[in-house]
C-alpha positions in Angstrom: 101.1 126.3 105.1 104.2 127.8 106.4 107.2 125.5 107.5 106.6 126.2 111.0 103.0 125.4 111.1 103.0 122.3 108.8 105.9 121.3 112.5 103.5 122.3 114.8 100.7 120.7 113.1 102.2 117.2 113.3 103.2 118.2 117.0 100.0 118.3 118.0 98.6 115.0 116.4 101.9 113.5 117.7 100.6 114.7 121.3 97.5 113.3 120.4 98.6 109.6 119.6 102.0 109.2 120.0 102.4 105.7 118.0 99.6 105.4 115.6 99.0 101.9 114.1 96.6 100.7 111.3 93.0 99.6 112.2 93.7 96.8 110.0 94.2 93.9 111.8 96.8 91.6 110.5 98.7 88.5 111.7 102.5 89.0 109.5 103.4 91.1 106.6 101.5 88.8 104.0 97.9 89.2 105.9 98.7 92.6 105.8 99.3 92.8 102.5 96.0 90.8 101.9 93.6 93.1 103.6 95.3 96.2 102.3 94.2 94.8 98.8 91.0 94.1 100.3 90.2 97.5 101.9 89.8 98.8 98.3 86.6 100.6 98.2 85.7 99.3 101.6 86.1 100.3 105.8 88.5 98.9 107.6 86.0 97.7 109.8 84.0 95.7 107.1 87.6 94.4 106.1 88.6 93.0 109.6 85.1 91.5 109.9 86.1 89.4 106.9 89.6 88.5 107.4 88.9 87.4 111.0 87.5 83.5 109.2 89.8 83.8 106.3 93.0 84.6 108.1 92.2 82.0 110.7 92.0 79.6 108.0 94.8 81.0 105.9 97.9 83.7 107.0 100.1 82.3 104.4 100.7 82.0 100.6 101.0 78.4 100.4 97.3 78.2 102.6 95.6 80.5 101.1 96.0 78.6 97.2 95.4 75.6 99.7 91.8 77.4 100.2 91.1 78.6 96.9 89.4 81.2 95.0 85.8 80.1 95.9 86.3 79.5 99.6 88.5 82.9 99.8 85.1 85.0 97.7 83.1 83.2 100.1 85.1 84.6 103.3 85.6 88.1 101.5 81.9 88.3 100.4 80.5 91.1 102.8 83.1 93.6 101.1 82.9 95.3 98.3 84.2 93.9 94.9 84.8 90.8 96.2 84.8 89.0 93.3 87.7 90.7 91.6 89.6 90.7 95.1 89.5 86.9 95.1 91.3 86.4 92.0 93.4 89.2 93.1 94.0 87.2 96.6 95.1 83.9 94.6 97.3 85.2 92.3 99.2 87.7 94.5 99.4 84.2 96.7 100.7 82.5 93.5 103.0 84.9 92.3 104.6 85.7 96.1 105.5 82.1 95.8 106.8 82.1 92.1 108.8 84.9 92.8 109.9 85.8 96.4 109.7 82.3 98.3 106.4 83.0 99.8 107.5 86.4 101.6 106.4 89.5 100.8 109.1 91.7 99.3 110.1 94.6 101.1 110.7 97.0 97.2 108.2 98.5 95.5 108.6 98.0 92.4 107.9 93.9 93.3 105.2 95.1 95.7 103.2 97.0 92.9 104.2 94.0 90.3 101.8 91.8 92.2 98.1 91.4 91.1 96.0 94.1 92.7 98.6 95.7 94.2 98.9 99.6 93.7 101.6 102.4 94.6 99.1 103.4 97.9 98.5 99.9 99.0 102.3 99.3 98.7 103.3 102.2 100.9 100.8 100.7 103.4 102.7 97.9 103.2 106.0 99.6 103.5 105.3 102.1 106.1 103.3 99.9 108.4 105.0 96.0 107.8 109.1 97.7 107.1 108.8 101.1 108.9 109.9 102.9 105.6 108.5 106.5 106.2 106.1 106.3 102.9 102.7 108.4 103.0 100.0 106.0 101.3 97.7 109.1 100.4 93.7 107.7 100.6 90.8 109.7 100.5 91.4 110.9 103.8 94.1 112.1 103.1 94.0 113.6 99.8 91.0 115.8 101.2 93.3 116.8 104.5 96.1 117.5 101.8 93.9 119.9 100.4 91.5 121.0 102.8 93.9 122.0 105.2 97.1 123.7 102.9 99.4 121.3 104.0 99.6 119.6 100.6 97.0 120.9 97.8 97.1 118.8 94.7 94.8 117.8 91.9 95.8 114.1 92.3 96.8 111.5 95.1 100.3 111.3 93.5 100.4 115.3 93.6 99.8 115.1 97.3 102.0 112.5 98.0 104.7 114.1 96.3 104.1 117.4 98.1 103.9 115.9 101.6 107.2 114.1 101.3 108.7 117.4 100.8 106.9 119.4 103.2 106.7 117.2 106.3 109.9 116.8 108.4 111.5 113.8 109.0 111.4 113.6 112.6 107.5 113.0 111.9 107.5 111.3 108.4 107.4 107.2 109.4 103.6 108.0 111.0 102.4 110.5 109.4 100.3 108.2 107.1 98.3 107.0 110.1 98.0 110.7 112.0 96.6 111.6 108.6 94.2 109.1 107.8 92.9 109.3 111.5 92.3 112.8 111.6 90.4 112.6 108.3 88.0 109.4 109.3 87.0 111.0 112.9 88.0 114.6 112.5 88.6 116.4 109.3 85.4 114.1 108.0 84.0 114.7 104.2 80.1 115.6 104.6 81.0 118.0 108.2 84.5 118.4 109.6 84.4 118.4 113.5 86.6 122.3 113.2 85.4 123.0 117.3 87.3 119.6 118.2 90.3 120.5 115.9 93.9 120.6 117.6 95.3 122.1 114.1 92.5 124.3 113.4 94.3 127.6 114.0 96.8 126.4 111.8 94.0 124.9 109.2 93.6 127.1 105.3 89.9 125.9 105.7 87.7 128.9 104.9 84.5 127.5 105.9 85.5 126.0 109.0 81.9 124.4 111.0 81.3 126.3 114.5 
């Protein structure tokens, strides 16, 4: 996609929704932080249906070891892998109070040191808690990466990579979210909505739907 379009393309999304924000609802940077971990595998719906109990009962480090592994798995059990993410819940918890006085750290080298924590859910957490303009690339947008020419690669790093080059700054702290939202209602997996596309023109897609 030429330099140009790749402006025009994020113009138009930018038109679209001026200030995207995550669909995960979170209280502070640590619940954050918590139901990126959780959204592993799962909707963002099905996550905030299950932190709405366990963040009421815990938004903190200190509460959530309070709770406990069982009564955390019990809040968390609708999701997917829930029993891994529990552990994962409790010792990220733990180990945010060991080693940065219950906060979460805004670095991620000590974001992805913590238990469950990888290199997408730590842009998430970067991008959306500390406005750092990171691009946490997902499944959404790995396939827009590559579906579209804006940033083919084999791998979610290899996209990554590509769209930090490629996408100007002026659009670069939200284009995470106009990503991922035009891949979950527009750009979808099975049938991509092409006749409701504001980039289509611009879109590499040979077999666009009609």
């Amino acid at each position: 996609m030429k330099k140009s379009d790749i402006d025009q393309f994020f113009q138009r999304l930018s038109a679209d929704d001026p200030e995207p924000t995550s669909e995960l609802e979170y209280k502070n940077p640590y619940t954050l932080l918590v139901a990126v971990v959780l959204s592993a595998q799962a909707t963002d719906v099905g996550v905030n249906k299950a932190t709405k109990g366990l963040f009421a009962k815990a938004d903190n480090p200190k509460a959530m070891l309070a709770l406990g592994e069982e009564a955390v798995r019990h809040e968390i059990r609708t999701i997917g892998l829930f029993n891994t993410k529990a552990k994962n819940v409790i010792a990220l918890s733990q180990a945010l109070l060991d080693n940065h006085g219950g906060q979460v750290p805004e670095d991620r080298e000590a974001l992805q040191a913590l238990p469950g924590v990888g290199r997408k859910t730590a842009n998430v957490v970067l991008n959306v808690a500390f406005g750092h303009p990171t691009i946490a690339v997902d499944t959404h947008i790995f396939r827009v990466g590559n579906r579209t020419g804006l940033a083919p690669g084999k791998t979610p790093d290899h996209v990554e990579q590509k769209l930090l080059k490629v996408v100007p700054d002026r659009w670069r702290l939200h284009a995470h979210h106009w990503l991922i939202l035009h891949g979950r209602y527009v750009c979808k997996a099975r049938k991509p909505d092409c006749p409701n596309c504001k980039v289509r023109d611009l879109c590499a897609f040979k077999e666009k739907t009609a």
